[in-house]
N, CA, C and O atoms as a GROMACS GRO file, in nm:
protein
  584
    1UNK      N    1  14.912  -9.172   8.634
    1UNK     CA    2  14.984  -9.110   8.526
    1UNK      C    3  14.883  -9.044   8.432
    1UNK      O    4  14.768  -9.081   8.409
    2UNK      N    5  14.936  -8.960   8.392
    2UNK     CA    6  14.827  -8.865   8.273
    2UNK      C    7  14.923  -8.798   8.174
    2UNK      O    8  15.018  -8.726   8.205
    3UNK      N    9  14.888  -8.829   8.061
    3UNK     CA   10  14.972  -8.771   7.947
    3UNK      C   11  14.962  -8.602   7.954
    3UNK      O   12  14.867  -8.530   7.984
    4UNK      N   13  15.110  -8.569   7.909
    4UNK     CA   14  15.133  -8.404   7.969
    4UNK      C   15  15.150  -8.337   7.788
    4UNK      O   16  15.066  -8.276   7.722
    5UNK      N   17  15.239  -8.364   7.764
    5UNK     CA   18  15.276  -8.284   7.584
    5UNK      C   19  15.394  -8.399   7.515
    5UNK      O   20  15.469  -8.494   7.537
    6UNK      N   21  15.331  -8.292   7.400
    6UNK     CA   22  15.454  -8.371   7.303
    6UNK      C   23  15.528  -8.236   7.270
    6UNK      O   24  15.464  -8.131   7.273
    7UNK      N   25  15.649  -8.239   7.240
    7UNK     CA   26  15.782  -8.162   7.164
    7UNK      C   27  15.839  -8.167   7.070
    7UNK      O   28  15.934  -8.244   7.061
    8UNK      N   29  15.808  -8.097   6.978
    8UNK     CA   30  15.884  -8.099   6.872
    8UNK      C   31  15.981  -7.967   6.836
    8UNK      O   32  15.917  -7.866   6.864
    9UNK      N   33  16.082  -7.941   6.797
    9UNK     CA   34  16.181  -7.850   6.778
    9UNK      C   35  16.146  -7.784   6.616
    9UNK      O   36  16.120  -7.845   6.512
   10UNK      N   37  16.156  -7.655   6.639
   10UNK     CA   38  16.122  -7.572   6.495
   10UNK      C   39  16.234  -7.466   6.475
   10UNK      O   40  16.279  -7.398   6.567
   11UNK      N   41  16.275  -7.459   6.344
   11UNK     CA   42  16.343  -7.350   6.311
   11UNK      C   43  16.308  -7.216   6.275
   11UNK      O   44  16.362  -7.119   6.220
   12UNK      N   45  16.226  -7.238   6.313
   12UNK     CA   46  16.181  -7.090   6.290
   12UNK      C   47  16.012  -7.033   6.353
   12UNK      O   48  15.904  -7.044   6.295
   13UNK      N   49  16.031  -6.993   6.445
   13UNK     CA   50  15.892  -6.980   6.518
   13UNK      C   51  15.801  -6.901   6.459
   13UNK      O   52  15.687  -6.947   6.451
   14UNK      N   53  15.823  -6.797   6.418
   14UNK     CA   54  15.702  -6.758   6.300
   14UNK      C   55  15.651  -6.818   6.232
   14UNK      O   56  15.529  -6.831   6.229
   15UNK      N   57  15.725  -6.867   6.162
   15UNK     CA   58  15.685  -6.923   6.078
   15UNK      C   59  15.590  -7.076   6.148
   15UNK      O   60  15.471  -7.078   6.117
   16UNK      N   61  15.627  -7.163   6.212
   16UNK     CA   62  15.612  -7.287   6.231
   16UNK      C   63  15.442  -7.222   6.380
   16UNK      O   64  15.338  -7.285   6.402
   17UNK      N   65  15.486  -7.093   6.440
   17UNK     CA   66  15.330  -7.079   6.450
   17UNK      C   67  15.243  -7.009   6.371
   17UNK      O   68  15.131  -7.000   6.420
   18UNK      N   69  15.259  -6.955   6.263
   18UNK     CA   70  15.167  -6.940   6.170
   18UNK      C   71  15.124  -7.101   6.079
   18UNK      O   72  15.008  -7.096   6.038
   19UNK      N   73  15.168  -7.184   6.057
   19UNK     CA   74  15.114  -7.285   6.072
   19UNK      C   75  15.062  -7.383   6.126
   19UNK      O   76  14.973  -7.453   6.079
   20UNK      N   77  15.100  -7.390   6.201
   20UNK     CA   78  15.038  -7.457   6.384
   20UNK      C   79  14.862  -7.388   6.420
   20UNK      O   80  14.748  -7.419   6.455
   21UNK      N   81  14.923  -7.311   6.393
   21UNK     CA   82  14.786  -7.179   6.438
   21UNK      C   83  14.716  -7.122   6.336
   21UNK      O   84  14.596  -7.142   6.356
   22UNK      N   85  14.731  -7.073   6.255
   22UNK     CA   86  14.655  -6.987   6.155
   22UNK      C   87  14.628  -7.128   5.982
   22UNK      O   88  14.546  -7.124   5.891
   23UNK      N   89  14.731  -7.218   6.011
   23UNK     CA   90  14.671  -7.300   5.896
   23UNK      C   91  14.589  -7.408   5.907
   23UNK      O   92  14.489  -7.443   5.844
   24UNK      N   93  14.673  -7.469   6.033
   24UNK     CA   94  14.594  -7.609   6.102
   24UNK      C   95  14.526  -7.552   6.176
   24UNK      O   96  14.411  -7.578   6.140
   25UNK      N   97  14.523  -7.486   6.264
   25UNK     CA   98  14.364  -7.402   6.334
   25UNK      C   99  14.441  -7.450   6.509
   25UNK      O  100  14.348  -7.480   6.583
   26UNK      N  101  14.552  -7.460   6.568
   26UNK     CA  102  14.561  -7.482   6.678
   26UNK      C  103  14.550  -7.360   6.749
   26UNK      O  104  14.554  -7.249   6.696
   27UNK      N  105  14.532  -7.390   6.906
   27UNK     CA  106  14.537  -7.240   6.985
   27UNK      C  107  14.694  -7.245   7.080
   27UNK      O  108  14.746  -7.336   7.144
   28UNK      N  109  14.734  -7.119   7.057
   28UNK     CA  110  14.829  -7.039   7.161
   28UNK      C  111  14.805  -7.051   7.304
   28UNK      O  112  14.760  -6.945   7.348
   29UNK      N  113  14.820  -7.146   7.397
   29UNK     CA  114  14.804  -7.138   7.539
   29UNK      C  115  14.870  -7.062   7.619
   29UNK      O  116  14.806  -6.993   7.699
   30UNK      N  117  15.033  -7.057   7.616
   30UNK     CA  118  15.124  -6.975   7.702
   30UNK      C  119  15.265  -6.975   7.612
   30UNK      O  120  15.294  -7.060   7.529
   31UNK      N  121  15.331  -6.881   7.642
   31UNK     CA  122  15.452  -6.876   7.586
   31UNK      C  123  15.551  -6.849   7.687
   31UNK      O  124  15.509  -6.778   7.778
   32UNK      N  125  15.690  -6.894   7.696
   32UNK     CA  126  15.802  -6.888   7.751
   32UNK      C  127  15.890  -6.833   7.688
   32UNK      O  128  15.910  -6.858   7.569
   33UNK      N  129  15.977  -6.724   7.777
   33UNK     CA  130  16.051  -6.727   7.670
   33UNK      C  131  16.205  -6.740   7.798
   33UNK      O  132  16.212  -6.685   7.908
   34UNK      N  133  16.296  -6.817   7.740
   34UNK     CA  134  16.401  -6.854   7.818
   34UNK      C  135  16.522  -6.814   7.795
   34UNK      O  136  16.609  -6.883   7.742
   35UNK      N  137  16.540  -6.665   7.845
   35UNK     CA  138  16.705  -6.621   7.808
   35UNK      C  139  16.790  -6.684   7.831
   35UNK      O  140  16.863  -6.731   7.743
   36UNK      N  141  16.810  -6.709   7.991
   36UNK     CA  142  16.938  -6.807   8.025
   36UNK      C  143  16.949  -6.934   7.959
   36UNK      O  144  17.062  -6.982   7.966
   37UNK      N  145  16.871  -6.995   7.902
   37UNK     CA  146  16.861  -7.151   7.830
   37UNK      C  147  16.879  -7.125   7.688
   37UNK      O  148  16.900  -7.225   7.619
   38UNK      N  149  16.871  -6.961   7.606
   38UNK     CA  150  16.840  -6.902   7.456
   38UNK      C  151  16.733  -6.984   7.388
   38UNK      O  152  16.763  -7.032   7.278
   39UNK      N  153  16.592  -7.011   7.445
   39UNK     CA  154  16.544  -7.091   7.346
   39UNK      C  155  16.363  -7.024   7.441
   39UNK      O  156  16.328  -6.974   7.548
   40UNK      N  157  16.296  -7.075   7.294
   40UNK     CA  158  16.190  -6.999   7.357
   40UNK      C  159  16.040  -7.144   7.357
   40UNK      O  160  16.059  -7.243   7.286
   41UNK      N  161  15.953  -7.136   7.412
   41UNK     CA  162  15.867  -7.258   7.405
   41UNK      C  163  15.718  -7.174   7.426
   41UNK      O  164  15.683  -7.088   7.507
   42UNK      N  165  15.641  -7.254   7.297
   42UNK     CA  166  15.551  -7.214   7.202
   42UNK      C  167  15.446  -7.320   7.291
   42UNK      O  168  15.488  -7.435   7.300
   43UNK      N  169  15.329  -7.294   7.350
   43UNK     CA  170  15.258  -7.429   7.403
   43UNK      C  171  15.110  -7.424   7.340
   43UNK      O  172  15.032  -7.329   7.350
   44UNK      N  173  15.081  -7.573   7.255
   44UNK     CA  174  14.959  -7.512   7.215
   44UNK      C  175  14.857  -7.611   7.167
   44UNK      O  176  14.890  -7.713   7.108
   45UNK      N  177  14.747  -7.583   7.191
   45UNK     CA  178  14.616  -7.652   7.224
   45UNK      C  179  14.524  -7.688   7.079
   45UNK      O  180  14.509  -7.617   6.980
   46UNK      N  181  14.476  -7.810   7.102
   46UNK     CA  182  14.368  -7.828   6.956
   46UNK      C  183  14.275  -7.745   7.018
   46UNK      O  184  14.277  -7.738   7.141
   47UNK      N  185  14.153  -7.649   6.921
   47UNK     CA  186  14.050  -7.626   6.958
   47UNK      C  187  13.950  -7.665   7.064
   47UNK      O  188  13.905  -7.562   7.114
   48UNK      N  189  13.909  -7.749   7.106
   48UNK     CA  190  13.854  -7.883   7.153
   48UNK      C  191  13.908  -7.866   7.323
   48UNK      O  192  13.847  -7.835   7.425
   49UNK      N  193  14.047  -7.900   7.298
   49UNK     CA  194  14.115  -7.903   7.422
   49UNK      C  195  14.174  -7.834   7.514
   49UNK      O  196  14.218  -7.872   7.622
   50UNK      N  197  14.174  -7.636   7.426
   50UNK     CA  198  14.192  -7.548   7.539
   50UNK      C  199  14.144  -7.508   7.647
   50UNK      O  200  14.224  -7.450   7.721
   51UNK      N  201  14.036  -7.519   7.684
   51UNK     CA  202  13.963  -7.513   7.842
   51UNK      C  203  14.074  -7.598   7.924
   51UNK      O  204  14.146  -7.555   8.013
   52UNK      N  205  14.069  -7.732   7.869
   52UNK     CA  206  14.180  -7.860   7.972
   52UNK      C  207  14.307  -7.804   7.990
   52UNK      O  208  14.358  -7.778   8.098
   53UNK      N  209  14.361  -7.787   7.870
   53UNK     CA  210  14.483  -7.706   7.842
   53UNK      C  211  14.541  -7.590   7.952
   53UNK      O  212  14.651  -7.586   8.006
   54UNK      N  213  14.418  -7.491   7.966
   54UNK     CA  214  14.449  -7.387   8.056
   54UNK      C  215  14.430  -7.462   8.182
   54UNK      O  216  14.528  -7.451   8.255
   55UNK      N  217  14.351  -7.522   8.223
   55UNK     CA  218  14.354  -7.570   8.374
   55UNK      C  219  14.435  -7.672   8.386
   55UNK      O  220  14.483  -7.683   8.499
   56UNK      N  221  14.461  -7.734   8.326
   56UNK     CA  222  14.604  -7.884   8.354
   56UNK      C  223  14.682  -7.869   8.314
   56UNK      O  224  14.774  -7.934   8.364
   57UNK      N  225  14.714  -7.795   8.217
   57UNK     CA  226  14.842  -7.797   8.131
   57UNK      C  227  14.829  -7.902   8.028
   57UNK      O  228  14.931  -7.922   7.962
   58UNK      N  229  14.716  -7.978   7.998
   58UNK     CA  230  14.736  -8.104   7.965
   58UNK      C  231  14.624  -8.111   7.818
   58UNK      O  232  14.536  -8.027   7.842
   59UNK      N  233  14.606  -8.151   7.734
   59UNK     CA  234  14.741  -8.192   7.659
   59UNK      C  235  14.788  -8.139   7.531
   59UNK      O  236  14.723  -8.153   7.427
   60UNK      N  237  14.890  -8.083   7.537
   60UNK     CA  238  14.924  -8.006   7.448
   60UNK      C  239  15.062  -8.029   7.383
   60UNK      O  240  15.141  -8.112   7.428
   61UNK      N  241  15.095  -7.939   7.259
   61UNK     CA  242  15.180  -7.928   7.162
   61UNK      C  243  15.334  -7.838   7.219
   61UNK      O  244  15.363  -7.721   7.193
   62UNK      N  245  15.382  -7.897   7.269
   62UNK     CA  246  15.497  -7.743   7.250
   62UNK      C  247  15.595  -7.742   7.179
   62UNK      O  248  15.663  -7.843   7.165
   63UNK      N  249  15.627  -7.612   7.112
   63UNK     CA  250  15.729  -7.587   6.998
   63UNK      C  251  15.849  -7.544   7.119
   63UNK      O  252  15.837  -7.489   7.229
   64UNK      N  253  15.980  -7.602   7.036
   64UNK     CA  254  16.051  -7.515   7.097
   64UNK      C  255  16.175  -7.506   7.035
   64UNK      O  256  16.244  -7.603   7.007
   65UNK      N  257  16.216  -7.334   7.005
   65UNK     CA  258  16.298  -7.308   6.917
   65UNK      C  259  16.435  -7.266   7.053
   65UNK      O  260  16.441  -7.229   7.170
   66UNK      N  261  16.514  -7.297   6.955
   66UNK     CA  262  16.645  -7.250   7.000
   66UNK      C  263  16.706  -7.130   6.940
   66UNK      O  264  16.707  -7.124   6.817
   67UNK      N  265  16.752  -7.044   7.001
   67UNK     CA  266  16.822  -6.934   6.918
   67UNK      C  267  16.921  -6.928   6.873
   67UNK      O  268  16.971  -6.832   6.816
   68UNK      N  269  16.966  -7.033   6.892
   68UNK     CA  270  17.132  -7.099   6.806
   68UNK      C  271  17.100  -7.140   6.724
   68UNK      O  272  17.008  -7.222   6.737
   69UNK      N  273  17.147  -7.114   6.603
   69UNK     CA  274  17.093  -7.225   6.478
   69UNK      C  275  17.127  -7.357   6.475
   69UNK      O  276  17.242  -7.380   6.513
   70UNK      N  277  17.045  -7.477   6.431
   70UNK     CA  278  17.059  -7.605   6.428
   70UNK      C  279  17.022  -7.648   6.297
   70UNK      O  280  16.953  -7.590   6.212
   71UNK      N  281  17.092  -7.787   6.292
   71UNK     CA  282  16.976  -7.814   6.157
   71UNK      C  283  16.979  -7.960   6.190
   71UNK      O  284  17.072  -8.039   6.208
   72UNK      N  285  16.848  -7.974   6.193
   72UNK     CA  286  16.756  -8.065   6.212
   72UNK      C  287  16.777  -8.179   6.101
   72UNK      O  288  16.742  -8.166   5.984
   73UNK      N  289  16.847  -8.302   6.161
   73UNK     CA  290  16.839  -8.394   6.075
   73UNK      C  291  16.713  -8.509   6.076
   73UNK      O  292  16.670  -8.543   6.186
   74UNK      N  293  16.663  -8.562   5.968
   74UNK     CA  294  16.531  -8.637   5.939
   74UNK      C  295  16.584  -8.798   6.037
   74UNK      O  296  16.691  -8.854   6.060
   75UNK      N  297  16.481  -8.815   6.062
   75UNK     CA  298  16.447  -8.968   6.146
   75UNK      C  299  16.342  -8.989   6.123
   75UNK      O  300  16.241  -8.918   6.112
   76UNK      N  301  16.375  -9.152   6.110
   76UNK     CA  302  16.235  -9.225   6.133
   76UNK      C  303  16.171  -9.256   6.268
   76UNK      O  304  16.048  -9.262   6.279
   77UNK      N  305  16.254  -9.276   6.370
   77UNK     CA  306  16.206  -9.269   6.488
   77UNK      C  307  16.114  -9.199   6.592
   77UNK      O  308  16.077  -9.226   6.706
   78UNK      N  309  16.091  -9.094   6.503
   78UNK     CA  310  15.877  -8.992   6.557
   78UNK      C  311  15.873  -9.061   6.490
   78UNK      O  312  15.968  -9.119   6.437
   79UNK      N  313  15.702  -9.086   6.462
   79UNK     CA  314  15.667  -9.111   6.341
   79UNK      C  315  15.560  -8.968   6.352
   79UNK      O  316  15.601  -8.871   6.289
   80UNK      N  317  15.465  -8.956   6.406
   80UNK     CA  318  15.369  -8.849   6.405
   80UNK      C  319  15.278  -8.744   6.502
   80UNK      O  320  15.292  -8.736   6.624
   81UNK      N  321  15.186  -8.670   6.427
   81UNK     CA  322  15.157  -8.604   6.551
   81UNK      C  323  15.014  -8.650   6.454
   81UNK      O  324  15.005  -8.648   6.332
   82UNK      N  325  14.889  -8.696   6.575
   82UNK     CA  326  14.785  -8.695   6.458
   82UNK      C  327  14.623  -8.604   6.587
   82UNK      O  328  14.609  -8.612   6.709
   83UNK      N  329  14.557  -8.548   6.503
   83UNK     CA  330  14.453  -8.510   6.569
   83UNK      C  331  14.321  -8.528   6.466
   83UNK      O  332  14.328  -8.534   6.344
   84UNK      N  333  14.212  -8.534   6.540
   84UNK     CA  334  14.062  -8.573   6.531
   84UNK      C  335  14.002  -8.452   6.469
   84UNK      O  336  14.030  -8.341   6.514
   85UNK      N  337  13.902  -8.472   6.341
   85UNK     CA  338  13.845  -8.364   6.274
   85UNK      C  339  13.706  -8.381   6.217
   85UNK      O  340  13.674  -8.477   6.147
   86UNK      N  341  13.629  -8.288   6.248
   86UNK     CA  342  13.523  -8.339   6.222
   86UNK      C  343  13.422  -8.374   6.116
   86UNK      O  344  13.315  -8.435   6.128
   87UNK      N  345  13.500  -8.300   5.969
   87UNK     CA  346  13.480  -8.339   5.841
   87UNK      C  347  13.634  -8.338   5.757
   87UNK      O  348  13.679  -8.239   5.700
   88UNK      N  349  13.699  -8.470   5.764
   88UNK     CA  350  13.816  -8.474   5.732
   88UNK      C  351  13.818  -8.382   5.553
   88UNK      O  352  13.910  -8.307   5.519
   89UNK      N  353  13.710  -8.411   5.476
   89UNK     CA  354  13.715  -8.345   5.345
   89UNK      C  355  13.680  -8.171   5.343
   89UNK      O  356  13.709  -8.092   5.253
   90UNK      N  357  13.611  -8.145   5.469
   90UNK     CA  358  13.610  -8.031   5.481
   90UNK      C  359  13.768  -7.920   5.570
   90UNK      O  360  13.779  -7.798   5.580
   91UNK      N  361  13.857  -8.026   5.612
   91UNK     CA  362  13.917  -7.996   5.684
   91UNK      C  363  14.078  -7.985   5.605
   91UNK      O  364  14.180  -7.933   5.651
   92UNK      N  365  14.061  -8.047   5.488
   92UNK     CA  366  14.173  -8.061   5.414
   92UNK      C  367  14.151  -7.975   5.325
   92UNK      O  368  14.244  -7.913   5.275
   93UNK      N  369  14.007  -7.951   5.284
   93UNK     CA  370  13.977  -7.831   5.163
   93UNK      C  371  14.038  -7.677   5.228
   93UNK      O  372  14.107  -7.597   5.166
   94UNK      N  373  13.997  -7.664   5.347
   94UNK     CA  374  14.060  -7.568   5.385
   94UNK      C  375  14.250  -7.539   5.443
   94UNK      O  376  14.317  -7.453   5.500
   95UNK      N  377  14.263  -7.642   5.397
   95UNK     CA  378  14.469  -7.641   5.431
   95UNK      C  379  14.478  -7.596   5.264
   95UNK      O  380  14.542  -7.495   5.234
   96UNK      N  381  14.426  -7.657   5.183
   96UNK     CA  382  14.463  -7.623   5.060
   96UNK      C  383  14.482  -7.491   5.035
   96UNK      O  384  14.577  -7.418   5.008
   97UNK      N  385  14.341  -7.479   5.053
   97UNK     CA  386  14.344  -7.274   5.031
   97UNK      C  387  14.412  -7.188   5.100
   97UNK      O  388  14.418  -7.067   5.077
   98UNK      N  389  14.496  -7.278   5.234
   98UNK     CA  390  14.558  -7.206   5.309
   98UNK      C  391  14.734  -7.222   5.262
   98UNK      O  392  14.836  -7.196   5.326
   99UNK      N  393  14.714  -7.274   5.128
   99UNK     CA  394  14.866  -7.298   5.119
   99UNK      C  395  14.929  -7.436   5.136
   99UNK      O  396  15.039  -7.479   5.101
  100UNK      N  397  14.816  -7.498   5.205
  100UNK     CA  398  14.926  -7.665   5.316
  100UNK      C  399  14.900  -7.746   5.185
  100UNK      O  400  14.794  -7.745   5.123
  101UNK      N  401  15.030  -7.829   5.149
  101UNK     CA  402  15.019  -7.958   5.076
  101UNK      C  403  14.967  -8.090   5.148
  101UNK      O  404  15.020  -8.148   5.242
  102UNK      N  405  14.878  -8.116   5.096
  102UNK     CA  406  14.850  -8.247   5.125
  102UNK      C  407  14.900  -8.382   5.072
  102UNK      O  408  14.859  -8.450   4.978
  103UNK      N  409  15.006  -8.403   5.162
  103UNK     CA  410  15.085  -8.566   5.137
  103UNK      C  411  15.012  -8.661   5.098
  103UNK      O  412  15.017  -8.719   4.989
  104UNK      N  413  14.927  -8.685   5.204
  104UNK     CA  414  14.837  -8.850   5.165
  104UNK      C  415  14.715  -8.815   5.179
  104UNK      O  416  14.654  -8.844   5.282
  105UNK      N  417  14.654  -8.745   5.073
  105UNK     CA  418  14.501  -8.730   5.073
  105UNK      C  419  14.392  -8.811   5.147
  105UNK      O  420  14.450  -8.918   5.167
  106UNK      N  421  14.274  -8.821   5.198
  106UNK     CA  422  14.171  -8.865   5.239
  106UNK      C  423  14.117  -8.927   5.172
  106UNK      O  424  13.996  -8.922   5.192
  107UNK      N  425  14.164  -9.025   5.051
  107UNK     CA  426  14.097  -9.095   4.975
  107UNK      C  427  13.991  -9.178   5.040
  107UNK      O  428  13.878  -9.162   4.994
  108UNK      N  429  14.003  -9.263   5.138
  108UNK     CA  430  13.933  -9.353   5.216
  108UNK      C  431  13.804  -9.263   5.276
  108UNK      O  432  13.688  -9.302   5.273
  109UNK      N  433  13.860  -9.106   5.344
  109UNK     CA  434  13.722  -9.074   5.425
  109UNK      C  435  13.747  -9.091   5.520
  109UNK      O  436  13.654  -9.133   5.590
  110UNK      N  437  13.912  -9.066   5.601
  110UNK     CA  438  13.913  -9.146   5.704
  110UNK      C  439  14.058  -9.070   5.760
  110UNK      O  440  14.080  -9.070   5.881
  111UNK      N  441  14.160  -9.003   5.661
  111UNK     CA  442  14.277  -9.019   5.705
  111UNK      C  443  14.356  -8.875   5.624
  111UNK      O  444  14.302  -8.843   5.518
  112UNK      N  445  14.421  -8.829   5.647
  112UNK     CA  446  14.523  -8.743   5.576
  112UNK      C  447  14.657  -8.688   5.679
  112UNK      O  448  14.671  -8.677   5.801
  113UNK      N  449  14.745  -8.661   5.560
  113UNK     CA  450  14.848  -8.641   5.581
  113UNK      C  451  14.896  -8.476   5.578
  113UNK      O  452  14.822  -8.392   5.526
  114UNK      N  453  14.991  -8.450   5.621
  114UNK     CA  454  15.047  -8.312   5.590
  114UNK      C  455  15.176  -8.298   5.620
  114UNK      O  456  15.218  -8.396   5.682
  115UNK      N  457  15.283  -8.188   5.595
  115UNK     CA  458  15.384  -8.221   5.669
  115UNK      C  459  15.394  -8.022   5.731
  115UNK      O  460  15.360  -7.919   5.672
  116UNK      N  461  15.445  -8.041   5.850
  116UNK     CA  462  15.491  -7.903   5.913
  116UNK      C  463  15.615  -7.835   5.821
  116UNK      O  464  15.648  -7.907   5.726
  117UNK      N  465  15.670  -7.738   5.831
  117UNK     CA  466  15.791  -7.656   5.779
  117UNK      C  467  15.898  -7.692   5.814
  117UNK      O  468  15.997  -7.634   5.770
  118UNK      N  469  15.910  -7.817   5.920
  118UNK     CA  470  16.007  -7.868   6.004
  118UNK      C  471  16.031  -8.027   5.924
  118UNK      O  472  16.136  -8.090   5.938
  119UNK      N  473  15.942  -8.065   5.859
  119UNK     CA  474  15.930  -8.199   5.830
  119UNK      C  475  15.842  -8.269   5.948
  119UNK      O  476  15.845  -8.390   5.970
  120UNK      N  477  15.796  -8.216   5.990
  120UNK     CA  478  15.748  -8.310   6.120
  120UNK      C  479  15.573  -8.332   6.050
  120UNK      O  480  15.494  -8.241   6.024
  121UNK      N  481  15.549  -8.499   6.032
  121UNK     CA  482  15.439  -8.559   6.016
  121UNK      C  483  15.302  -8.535   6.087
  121UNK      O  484  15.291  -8.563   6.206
  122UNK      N  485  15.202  -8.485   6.019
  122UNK     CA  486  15.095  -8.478   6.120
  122UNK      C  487  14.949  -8.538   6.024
  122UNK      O  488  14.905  -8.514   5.911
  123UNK      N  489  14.900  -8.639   6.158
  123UNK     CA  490  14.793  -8.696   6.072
  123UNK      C  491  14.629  -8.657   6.133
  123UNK      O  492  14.595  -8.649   6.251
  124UNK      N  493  14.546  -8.638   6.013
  124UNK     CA  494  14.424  -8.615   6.075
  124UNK      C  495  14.339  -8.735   6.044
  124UNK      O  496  14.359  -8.811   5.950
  125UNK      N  497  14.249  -8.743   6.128
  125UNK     CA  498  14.201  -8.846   6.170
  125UNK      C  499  14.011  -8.805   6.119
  125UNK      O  500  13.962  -8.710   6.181
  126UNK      N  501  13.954  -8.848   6.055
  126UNK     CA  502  13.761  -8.803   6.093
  126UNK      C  503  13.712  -8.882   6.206
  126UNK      O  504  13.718  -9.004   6.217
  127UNK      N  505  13.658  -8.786   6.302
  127UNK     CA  506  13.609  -8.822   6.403
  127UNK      C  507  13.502  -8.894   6.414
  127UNK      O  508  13.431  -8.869   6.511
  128UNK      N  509  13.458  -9.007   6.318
  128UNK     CA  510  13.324  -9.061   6.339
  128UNK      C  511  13.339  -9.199   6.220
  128UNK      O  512  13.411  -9.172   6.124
  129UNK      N  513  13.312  -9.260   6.220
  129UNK     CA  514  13.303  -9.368   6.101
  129UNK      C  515  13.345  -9.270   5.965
  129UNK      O  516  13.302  -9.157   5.942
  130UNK      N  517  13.427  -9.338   5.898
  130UNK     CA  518  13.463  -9.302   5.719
  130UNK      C  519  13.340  -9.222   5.657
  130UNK      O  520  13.221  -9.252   5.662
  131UNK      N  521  13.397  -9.116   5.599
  131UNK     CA  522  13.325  -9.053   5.528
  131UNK      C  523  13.330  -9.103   5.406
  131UNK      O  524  13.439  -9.113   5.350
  132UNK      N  525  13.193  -9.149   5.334
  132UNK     CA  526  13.200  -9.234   5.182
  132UNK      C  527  13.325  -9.090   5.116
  132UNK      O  528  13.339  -8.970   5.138
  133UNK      N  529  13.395  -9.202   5.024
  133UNK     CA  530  13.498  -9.180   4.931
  133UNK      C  531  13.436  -9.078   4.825
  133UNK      O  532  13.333  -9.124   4.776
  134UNK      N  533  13.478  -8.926   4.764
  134UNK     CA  534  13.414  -8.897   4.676
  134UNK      C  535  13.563  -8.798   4.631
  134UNK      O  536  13.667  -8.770   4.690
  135UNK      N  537  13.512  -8.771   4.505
  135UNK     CA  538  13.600  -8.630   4.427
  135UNK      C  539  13.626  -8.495   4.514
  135UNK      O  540  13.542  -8.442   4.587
  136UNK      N  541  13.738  -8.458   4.497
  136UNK     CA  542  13.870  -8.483   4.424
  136UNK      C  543  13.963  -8.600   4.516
  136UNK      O  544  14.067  -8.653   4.478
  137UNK      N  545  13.916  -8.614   4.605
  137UNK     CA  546  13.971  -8.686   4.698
  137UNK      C  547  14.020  -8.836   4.656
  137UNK      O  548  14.135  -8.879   4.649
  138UNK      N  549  13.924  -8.888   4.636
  138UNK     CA  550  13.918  -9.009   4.562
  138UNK      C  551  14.018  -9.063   4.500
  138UNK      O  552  14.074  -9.165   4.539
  139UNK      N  553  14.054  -8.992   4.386
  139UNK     CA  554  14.177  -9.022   4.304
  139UNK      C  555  14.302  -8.944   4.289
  139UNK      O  556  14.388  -8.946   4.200
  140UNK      N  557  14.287  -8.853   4.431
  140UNK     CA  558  14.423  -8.762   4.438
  140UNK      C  559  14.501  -8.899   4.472
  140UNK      O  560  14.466  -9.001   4.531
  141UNK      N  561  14.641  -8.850   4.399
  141UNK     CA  562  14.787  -8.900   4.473
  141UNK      C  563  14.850  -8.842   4.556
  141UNK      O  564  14.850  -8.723   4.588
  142UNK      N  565  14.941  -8.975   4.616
  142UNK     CA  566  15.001  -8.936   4.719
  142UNK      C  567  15.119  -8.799   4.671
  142UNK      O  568  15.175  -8.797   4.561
  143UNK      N  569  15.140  -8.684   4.785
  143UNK     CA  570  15.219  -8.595   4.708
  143UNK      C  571  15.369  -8.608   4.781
  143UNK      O  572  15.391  -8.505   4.844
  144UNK      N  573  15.456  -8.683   4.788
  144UNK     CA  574  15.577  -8.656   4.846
  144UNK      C  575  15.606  -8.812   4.973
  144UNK      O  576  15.635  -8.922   4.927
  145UNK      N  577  15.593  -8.794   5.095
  145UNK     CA  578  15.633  -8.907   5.201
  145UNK      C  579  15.553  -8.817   5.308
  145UNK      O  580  15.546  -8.694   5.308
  146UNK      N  581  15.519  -8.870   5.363
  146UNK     CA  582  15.458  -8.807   5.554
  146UNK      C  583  15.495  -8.976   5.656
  146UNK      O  584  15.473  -8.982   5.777
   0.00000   0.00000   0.00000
């Protein structure tokens, strides 16, 4: 067995890959688009993992919108999508400037939160032992739920 993707449903594909892609920094692998089914699927890779991505398919993100409108009711049952970064304070400074709220700041050096346009939870992770605790980080609050 080998893990293949995760799915999450978006209302709006522009939008939800201009954040996927241009805020969080993921890559565009392949796109589908499915007339007979009306729904289209977005497939897409952390930095890191597109080489694998293109040759396995594996492991990746796919969006997939429907062209019927829906509306997406909240559950607790995901809980998240989380990926590995390699200066979590450098990695959140740049969502800021890009617009992204940060839910549960990196106070620790270790962890943050964000939420997609969908509500859908995504956590980053620093790839190496805790980065010592420092400003602004430190004593940001939490902004909202993730």
């Amino acid at each position: 067995m080998r893990y293949a993707h995760a799915m999450v449903r978006v209302s709006n594909l522009e939008e939800s890959v201009d954040f996927y892609c241009n805020k969080l920094g993921l890559v565009e692998i392949r796109r589908k688009v499915m007339e007979a089914g009306r729904h289209t699927l977005v497939f897409l890779a952390a930095p890191l993992d597109v080489e694998n991505a293109k040759q396995n398919r594996t492991p990746v993100l796919e969006l997939t919108y429907n062209w019927d409108p829906e509306v997406f009711a909240d559950s607790r049952s995901f809980g998240h999508i989380a990926f590995h970064v390699k200066n979590i304070y450098e990695y959140c400074e740049r969502l800021l400037e890009k617009g992204v709220k940060i839910n549960r700041p990196p106070r620790d050096g270790k962890m943050a939160f964000v939420r997609s346009p969908d509500n859908i939870s995504i956590e980053f992770l620093q790839d190496s032992p805790p980065l010592d605790p420092k400003e602004p980080w430190a004593s940001m609050k939490n902004d909202g739920t993730w």
